[in-house]
N, C-alpha and C positions, 0 to 999 in steps of 0.2 A: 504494500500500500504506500504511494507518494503522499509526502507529507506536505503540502500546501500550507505555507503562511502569508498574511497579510504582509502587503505592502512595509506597512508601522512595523510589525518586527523585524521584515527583513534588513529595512535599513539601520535597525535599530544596533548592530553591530559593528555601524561605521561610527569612530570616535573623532575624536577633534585629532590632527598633524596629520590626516590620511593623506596618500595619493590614491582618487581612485579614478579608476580608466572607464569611458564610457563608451562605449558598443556607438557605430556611426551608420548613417541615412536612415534606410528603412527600420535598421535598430534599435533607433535612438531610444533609450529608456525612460523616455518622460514619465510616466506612470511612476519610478520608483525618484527622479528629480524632484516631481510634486511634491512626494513623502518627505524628502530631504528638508527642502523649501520649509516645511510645517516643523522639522526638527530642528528649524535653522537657532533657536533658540541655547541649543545643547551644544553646537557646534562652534568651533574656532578653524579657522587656515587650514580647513579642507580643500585639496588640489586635485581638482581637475584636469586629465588629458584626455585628447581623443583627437580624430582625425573629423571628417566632415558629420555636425550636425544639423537635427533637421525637428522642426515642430516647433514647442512651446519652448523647453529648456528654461523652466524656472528659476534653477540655482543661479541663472548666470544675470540676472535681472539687477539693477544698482540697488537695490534695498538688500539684498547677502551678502554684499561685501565683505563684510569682517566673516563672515560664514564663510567662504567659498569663493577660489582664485582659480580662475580659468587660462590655465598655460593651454596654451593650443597647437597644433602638430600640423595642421589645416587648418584655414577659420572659414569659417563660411557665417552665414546670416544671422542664425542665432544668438550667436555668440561674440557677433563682432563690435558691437559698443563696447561689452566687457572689455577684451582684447586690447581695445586700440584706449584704453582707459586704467586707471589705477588696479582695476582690480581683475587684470590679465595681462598676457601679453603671449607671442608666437614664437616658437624654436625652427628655423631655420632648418629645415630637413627634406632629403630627396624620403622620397614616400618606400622606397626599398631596403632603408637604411632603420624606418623607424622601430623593426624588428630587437634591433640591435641596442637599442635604448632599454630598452624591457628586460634583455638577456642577460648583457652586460654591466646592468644596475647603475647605470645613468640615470634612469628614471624607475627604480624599481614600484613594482603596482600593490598596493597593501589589499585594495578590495577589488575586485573589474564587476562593472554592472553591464550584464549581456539583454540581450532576448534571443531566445530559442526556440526551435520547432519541438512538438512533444517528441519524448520518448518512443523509441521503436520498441519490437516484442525483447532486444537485447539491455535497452536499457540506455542506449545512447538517445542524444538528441543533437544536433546541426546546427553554426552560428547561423542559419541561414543566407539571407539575400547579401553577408557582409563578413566573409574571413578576414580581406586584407591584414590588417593589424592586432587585429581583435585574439588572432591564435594564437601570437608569439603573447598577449596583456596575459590571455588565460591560462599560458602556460608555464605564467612564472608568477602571479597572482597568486598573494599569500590564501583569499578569500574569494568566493564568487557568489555573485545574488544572480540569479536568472530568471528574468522573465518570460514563460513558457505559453505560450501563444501559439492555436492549433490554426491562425492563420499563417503563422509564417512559413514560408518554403522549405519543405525539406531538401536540402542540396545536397548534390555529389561534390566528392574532391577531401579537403584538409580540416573542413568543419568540423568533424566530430569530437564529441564531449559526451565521458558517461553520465550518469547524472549522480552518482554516488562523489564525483568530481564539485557538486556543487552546493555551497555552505546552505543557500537558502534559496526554495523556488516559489514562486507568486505566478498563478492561474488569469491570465489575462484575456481575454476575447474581442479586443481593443483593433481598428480596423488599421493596417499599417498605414503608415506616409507614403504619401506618393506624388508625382510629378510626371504632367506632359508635356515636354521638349516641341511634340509638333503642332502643336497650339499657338506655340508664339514663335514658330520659325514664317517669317515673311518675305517676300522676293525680295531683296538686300541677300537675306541669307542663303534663297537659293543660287542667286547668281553666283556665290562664294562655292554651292555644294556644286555646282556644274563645274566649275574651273578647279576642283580638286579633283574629281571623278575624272577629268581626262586624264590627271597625273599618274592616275589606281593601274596598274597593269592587271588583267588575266592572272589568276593563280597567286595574287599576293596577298599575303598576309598581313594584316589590316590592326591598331592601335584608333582607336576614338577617345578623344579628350569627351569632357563633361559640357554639355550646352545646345544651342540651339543650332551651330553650327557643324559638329559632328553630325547632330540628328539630319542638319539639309542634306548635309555629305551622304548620311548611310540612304537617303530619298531618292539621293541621283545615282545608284547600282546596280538597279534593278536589270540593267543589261549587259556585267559584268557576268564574267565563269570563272570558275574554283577559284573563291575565295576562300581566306583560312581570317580566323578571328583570335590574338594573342594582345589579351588589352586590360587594363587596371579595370577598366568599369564598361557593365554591360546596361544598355539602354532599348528601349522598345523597336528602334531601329532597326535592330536585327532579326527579329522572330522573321518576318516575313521574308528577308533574305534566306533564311536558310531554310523555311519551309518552299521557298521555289529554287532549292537547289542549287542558289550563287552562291551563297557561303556554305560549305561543306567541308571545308579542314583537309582535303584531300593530298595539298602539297605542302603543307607546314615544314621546316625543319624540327622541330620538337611537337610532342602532345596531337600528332597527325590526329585526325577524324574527330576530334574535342574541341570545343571552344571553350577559351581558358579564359578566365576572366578572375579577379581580386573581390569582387562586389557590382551589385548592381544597384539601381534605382530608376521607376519608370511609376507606371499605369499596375494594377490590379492584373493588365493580362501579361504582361513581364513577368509577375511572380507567378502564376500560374503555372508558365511556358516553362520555368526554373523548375518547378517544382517535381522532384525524383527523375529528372529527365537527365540520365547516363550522358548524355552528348556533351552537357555541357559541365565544365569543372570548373569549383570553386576553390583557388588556392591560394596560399600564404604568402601574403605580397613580393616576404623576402625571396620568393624563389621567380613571381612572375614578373617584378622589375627587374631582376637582377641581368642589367645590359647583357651577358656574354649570355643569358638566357634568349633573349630576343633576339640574339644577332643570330641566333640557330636556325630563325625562319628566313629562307630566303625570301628577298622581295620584301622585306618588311619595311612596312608604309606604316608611319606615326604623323596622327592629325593631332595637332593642339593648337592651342587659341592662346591668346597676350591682349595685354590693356594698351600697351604701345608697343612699338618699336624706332630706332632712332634708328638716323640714314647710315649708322656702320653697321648696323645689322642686330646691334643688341637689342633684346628682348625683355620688357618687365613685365611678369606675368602673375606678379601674388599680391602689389602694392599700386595705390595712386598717391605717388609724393610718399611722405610716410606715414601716409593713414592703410594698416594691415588691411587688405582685403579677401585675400584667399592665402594662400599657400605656394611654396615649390612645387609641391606633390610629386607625380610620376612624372612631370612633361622632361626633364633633364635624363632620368633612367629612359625612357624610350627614342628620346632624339639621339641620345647616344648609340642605342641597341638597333635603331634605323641606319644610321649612319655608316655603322660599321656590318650590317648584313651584305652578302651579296645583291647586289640589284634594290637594294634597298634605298627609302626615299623619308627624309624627316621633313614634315614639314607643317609649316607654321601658317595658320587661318585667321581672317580676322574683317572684321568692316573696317573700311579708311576712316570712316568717322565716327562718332559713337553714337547713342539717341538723341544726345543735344546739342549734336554739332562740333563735337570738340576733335580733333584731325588725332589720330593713332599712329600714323606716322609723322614723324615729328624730327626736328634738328638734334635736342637733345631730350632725353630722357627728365621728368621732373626730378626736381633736386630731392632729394631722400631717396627718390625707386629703388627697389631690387631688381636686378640683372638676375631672372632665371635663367635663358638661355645663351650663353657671352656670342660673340661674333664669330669665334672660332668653329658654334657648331650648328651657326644657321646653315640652310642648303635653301631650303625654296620655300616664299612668301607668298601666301593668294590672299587677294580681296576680291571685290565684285568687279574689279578695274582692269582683273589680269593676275597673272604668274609674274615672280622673279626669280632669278634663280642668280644666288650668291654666293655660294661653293667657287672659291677658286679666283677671286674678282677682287679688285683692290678698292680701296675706299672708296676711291671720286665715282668708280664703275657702280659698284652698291650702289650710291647714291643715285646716279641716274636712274639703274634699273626700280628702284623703290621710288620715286617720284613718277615713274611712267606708271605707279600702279594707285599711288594715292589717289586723295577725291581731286577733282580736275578744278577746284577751287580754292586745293591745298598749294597747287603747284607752285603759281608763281612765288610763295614763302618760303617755299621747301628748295628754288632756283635760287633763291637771293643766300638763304643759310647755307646751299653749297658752297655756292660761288666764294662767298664770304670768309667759310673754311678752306677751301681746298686750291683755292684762288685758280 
């Protein structure tokens, strides 16, 4: 007999000086953050990690301050007043690395708060929709609380967890988080997913960053063949691929006939299509960023996205100025692991302008940015305007080619800041 406890007692194990690790996207443990929030009374400089969350995330709200410090590994929405405020802030980390914080007691985990799919007839249960990080928190996590949830997917791959593994479980029926990409993908973005899909070769194996413009991309493939799918995060874009047989894993260098994926996040019918379906493997970030991993697929083609880039080719992809906005994450482990595959294509997506006019490519970088991607390991830039391709090209050459692809209103700015530098 599984002994279910309340929410109140599970957390009721977590003391003031904790680290505790929180389960990310469709995992997010709000249900046991609520509880937190309500014991914020008992609590002192409780720390929080985690990689991307999603929903309410009470703890992180400015009235827990003295409760509860939001160190962040990813920031995303929830979280990010906290973060960029007294009462957080971000660790600098390629997303394949954060394994190794956990392992090597850099950040060791005193409690991890999960959510889990139930227990099978052996007694296991599955991080579900979200191993990336979460295997290496739970597997070095002095304590675990889990929230057991007969909606969440039961997944193949590196998820499992028996439940004799777990301090305290809580009986959930809470409907997961979700998000539709193709809702708010609008022609801007497809003209972006057309001019990468000409890049896509036949038979290559494919990386999708997180947003609206992965999702134009996976829109415009429908007339690609053997495709293979080796990516941190899987999104709704693909079921349909691989149920009309463009993506089918068939020429991978690693993981042939699987699509491997770290975590996903989409629609109700994404976790569905996850759900005990063998084809697709959910695995431990450290092994599916790990560049010399990816460089096994030939042909491996990495789409990701940036808030800017300046005319030498650098890339800032986690900050605007020095207000935190996302993260490094995976986009440096896969433009490296494209890079160096054969036939392989890294490349970088984006609109020349943003929703309120502000130009993405730009002279220089705003002052505080982070440099995710440096100049050394740009290769090819699409907007709506066109390809560049900077592999190989010396500064004055970038800058031309990146001004032939800005907004055509950007130009004459972006002609005067060359000229200016490069005389």
């Amino acid at each position: 007999m599984i002994n279910y406890v309340s929410p109140e007692e599970a957390v009721s194990i977590i003391k003031s000086g904790d680290r505790i690790f929180g389960h990310g996207s469709a995992c997010t443990p709000n249900l046991l953050y609520d509880e937190l929030a309500k014991q914020s009374s008992r609590l002192k400089d409780v720390e929080m990690v985690s990689i991307t969350q999603q929903g309410n995330v009470e703890i992180a709200k400015p009235q827990y301050k003295d409760s509860f410090y939001i160190n962040s590994l990813f920031t995303s929405a929830p979280v990010r007043e906290a973060v960029n405020s007294e009462n957080g802030d971000y660790v600098p980390i390629f997303l394949s690395e954060i394994p190794i914080l956990f392992k090597n007691g850099i950040l060791p985990i005193d409690v991890a708060l999960i959510t889990v799919s139930p227990p099978d007839a052996h007694g296991y249960c599955t991080l579900g929709t979200s191993v990336d990080v979460a295997r290496s928190a739970i597997d070095t996590a002095k304590k675990i609380i889990a929230i057991v949830n007969p909606k969440m997917p039961r997944t193949h791959g590196d998820g499992m967890i028996h439940i004799n593994r777990i301090e305290k479980l809580v009986w959930s029926e809470e409907e997961l988080l979700t998000i539709n990409y193709s809702e708010k993908v609008g022609e801007e973005e497809m003209k972006i997913g057309r001019n990468v899909a000409e890049l896509i070769d036949d038979k290559a194996t494919i990386q999708m960053g997180i947003g609206t413009i992965p999702d134009a991309v996976l829109q415009c493939l429908h007339n690609h063949k053997d495709l293979g799918v080796h990516t941190e995060m899987l999104s709704d874009g693909v079921i349909d691929l691989i149920k009309n047989d463009v993506i089918n894993n068939k020429y991978k260098g690693t993981h042939a006939n699987r699509t491997i994926t770290s975590f996903c996040f989409g629609t109700r019918r994404l976790y569905d299509f996850v759900d005990d379906n063998p084809a697709v493997a959910f695995m431990d970030v450290q092994h599916v960023n790990f560049p010399i991993n990816i460089m096994k697929n030939k042909k491996m083609h990495a789409i990701n996205s940036a808030i800017e880039i300046d005319l030498t080719g650098q890339v800032c992809a986690d900050s605007i100025g020095t207000y935190q906005f996302s993260g490094i994450g995976g986009q440096m482990d896969f433009m490296r692991g494209a890079a160096l595959s054969e036939g392989g294509k890294p490349i970088m997506a984006l609109s020349s302008r943003t929703k309120k006019g502000v130009p993405r490519i730009v002279p220089f970088l705003k002052q505080g940015a982070g440099v995710v991607t440096t100049r050394g390991h740009i290769h090819y830039v699409v907007t709506e305007f066109g390809t560049a391709y900077l592999y190989g090209k010396n500064l004055r050459q970038r800058a031309q080619a990146l001004i032939e692809i800005s907004h055509p209103d950007d130009r004459e700015m972006l002609d005067k800041a060359a000229f200016e530098r490069f005389k």
